[in-house]
C-alpha positions in Angstrom: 9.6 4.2 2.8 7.8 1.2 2.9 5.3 1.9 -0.4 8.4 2.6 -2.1 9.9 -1.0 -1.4 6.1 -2.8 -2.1 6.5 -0.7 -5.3 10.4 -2.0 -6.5 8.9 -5.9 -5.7 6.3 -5.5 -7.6 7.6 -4.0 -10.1 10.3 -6.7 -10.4 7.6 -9.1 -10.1 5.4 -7.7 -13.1 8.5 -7.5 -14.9 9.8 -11.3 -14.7 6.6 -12.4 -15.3 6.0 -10.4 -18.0 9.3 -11.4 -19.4 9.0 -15.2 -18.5 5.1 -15.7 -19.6 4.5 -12.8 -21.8 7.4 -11.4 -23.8 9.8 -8.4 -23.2 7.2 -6.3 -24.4 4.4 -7.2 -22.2 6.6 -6.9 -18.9 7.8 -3.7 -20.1 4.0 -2.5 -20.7 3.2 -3.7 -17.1 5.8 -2.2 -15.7 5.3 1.2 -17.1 1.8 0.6 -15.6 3.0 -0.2 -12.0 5.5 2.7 -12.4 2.8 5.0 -13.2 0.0 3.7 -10.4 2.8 3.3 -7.9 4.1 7.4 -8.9 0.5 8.6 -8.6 -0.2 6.8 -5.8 3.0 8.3 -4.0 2.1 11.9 -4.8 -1.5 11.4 -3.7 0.3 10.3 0.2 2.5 13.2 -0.3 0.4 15.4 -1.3 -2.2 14.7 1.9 -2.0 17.1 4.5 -1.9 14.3 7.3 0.6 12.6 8.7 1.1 9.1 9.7 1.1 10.0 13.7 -2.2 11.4 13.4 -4.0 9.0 11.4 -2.7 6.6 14.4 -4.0 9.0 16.9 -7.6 9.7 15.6 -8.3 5.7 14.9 -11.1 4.6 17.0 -10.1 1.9 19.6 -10.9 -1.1 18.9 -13.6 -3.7 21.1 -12.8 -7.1 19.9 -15.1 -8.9 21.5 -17.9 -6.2 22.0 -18.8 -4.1 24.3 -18.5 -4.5 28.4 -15.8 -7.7 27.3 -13.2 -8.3 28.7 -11.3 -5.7 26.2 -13.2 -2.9 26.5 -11.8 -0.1 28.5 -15.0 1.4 29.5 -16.4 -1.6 31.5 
């Protein structure tokens, strides 16, 4: 849900800039481009076999300020 909305924003985005700096034509060739990226990049998410839960689950933890700190959980 969230790429779609970063995908509508920037779309409007390209498209009033387009149209404000550039011409109707130029925002409407930028757009079709951020259509196009943001519909491929959709179906390449959809189309991965993972989901977001286990992407969260099989990220490493994290040591901030290196091992045996005050952060890590193995001191």
């Amino acid at each position: 849900m969230t790429a779609i909305i970063i995908l509508v924003v920037l779309a409007a985005v390209v498209i009033s800039l387009g149209t404000a700096f550039g011409g109707p034509l130029l925002g409407v060739i930028l757009a079709a481009v951020v259509i196009v990226g943001g519909l491929i990049w959709f179906f390449a998410l959809a189309g991965s076999k993972t989901t977001t839960g286990e992407v969260v689950r099989e990220a490493p933890d994290q040591e901030f300020l290196g091992p045996g700190g005050p952060d890590d959980p193995n001191r």
